[in-house]
Structure formats: C-alpha cells, structure tokens
C-alpha positions in Angstrom: 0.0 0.0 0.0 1.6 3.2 -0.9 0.1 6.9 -1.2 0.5 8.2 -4.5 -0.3 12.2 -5.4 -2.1 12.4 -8.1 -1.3 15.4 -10.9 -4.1 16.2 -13.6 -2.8 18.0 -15.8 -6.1 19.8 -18.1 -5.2 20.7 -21.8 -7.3 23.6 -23.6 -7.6 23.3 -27.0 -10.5 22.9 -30.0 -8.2 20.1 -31.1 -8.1 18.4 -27.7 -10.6 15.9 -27.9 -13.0 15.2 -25.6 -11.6 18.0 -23.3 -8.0 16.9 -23.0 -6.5 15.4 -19.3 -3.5 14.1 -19.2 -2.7 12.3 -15.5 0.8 11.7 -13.8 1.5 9.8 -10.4 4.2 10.0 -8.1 5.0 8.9 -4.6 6.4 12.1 -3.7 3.9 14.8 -1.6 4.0 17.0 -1.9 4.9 16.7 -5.4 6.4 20.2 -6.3 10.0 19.0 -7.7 7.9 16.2 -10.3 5.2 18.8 -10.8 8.1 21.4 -11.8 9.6 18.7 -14.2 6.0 18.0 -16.0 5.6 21.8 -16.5 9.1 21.1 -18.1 8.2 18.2 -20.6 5.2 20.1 -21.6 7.5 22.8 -22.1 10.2 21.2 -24.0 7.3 19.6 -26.1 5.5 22.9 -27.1 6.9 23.5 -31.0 5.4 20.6 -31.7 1.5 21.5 -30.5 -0.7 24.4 -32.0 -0.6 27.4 -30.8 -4.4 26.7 -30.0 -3.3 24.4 -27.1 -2.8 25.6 -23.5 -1.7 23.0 -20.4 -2.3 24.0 -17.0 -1.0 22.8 -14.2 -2.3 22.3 -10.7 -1.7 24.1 -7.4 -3.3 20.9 -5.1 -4.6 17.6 -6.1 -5.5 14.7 -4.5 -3.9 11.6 -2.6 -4.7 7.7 -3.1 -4.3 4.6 -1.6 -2.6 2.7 -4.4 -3.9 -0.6 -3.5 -7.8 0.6 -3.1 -7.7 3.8 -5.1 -9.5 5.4 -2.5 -8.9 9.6 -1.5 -6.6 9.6 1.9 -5.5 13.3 1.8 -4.6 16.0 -0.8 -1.3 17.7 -2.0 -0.7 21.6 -2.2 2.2 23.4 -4.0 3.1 26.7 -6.2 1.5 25.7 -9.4 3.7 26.0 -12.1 2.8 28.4 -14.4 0.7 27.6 -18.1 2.5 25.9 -21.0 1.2 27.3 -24.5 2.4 25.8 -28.0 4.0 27.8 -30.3 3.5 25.5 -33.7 1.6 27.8 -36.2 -0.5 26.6 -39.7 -1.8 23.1 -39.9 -2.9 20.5 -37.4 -5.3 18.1 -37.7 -7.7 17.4 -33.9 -6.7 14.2 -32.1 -3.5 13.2 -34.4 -0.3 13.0 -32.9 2.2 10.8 -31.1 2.3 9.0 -27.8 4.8 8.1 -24.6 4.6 4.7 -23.7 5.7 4.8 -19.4 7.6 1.3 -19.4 7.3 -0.2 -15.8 9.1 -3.6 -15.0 5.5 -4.7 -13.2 4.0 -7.5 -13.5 -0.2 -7.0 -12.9 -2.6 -9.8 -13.5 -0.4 -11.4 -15.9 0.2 -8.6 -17.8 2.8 -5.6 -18.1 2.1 -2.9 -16.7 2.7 0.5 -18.6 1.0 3.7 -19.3 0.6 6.2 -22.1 0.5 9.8 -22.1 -0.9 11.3 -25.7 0.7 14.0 -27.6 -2.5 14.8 -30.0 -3.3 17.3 -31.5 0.9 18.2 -33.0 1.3 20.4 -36.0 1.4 19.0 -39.5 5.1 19.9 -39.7 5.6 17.1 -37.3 4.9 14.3 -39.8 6.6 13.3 -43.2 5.1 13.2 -46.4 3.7 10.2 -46.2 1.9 11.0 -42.6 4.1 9.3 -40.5 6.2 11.1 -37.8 8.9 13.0 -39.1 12.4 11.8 -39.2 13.9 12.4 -35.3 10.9 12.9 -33.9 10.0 9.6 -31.9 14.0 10.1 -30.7 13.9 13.6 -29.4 11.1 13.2 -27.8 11.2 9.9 -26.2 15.1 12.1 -24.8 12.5 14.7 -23.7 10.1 12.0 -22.0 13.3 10.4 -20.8 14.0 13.5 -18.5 11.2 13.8 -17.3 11.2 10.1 -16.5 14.9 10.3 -14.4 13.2 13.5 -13.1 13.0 14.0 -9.0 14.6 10.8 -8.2 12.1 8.4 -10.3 9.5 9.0 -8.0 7.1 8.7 -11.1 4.6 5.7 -11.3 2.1 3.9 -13.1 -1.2 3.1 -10.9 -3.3 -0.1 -12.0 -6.3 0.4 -10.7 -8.3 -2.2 -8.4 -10.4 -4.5 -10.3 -13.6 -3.7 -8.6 -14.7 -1.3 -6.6 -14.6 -3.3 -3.0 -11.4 -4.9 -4.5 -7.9 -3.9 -2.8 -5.8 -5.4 -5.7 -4.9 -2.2 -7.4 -0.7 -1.6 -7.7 1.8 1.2 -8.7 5.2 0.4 -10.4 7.8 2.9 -10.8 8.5 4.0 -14.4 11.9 2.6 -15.9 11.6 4.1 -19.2 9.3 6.8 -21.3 9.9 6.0 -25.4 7.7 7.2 -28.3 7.2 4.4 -31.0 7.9 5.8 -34.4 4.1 5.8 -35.5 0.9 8.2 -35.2 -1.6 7.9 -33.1 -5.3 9.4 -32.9 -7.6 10.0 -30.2 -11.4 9.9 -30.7 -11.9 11.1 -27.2 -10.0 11.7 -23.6 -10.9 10.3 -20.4 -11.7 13.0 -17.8 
C-alpha cells in the first residue's frame, strides 16, 4: 500500500478531444519538484503543439491509496505556471504521437505500462507520407526520458483495483518513457 499524489494536468484546445487530461502519479507529496519537471516536458514539447493548445498545471490535487484507489488526503504546491504551443499553420484534432511509461511490473499477468498522448501536433511534425517526421520519436522519447529520471524516479504507473470493494490495485515505478515511431489518434480523452 503506498500513497500516490495524483497530478491532472487539463489541456485547452478545440483540437483536444474530448476535453484533454493528461494524469501523472508520483509517490512524492508534496509533489512540487515532479510537478516542476512535468511543466518542463510540456514545455520542451510545445513547438510541436498548435498554438491553439494551453496545459495548465495544478496548485493541489488529491492523494490515493494505491492498492484501493480510495482519497486519503490531498497535496498543495506553487502551481507552475501555463504551457502554450508555439507550432503555427496546420494541425489536424486528435493526431499526434504518444509516450509509452515502461514499468518492470507484473499486474494480472500482464505488463504494466502507461501512455500519455501528444495529439493534437502540428502538420510539420509528420513526413510526407503521414508518419512522424524523421527524429521525432528520438527527441522526444530524450525529452520524456528527462522527465522520467526527473526528481529521483519518483514517477509511477497506478493499475487500478479490479472492482470497486477490491484492494488489488498496484503502482510500479517507471523505468523508461519512449515514443514508438508511428501516429496515433484520439477519438476522445478520459476526464
């Protein structure tokens, strides 16, 4: 059983599908020196999104129990301050590229790894042919990479119980972020 803070962080955008969330866990709470390092991946990251799409970042969240998922406290910090992209023409809603959060976990006989989506990106982002752009899946899975190593690993993936009144849920820590060489599209976001 561990407490994990978690860090929703909301995107603004006509092109974010669905509303755009994107979540992040860590053990550490508060969480100020992993929130400081998302605001910095989302940073590092913002040529490639429309200059239509805005990320904010939260000043308090809440707390869970890993194992149950249930609320045992909240988190406060400075809230780092908005991320805007800069990309300008072309973008098509929902069509971009994703990091895959590598965990060496083991959950109901299954790996356990998460995803976070980078959708909507500029059409200068892909190649003629629509895929990603030469470099692109390298730089940024360097960029996810940092963010990844950032404040001491403290950032996790959280399986979730299987039921409600279940106490099977898990977190792993993350051992590597890398973005496959391939687009992706969102038809909508979880919120």
């Amino acid at each position: 059983m561990t407490t994990l803070a978690r860090i929703p962080v909301v995107w603004s955008s006509p092109g974010a599908v669905g509303g755009g969330l994107s979540t992040f866990y860590t053990v550490n709470t508060p969480p100020s020196p992993f929130l400081a390092a998302i605001r910095v991946f989302f940073d590092s990251l913002k040529a490639i999104f429309p200059e239509e799409v805005t990320f904010t970042f939260p000043g308090t969240g809440d707390t869970i129990e890993d194992s149950t998922g249930a609320l045992n406290g909240t988190w406060t910090s400075t809230a780092p301050a908005s991320v805007t992209g800069t990309a300008t023409g072309a973008w098509a809603a929902g069509v971009g590229g994703r990091v895959i959060w590598r965990t060496a976990g083991l959950t109901r006989g299954r790996r356990v790894r998460g995803t976070t989506f980078l959708a909507p990106v500029a059409a200068s982002q892909f190649d003629a042919s629509g895929s990603l752009a030469d470099g692109n899946a390298t730089a940024w899975s360097a960029i996810a990479e940092t963010l990844r190593a950032a404040d001491g690993g403290s950032m996790r993936i959280w399986t979730r119980p299987q039921t409600s009144t279940s106490a099977d849920g898990d977190s792993h820590a993350v051992i590597l972020g890398v973005v496959p060489d391939a687009i992706t599209w969102l038809r909508s976001r979880r919120t």
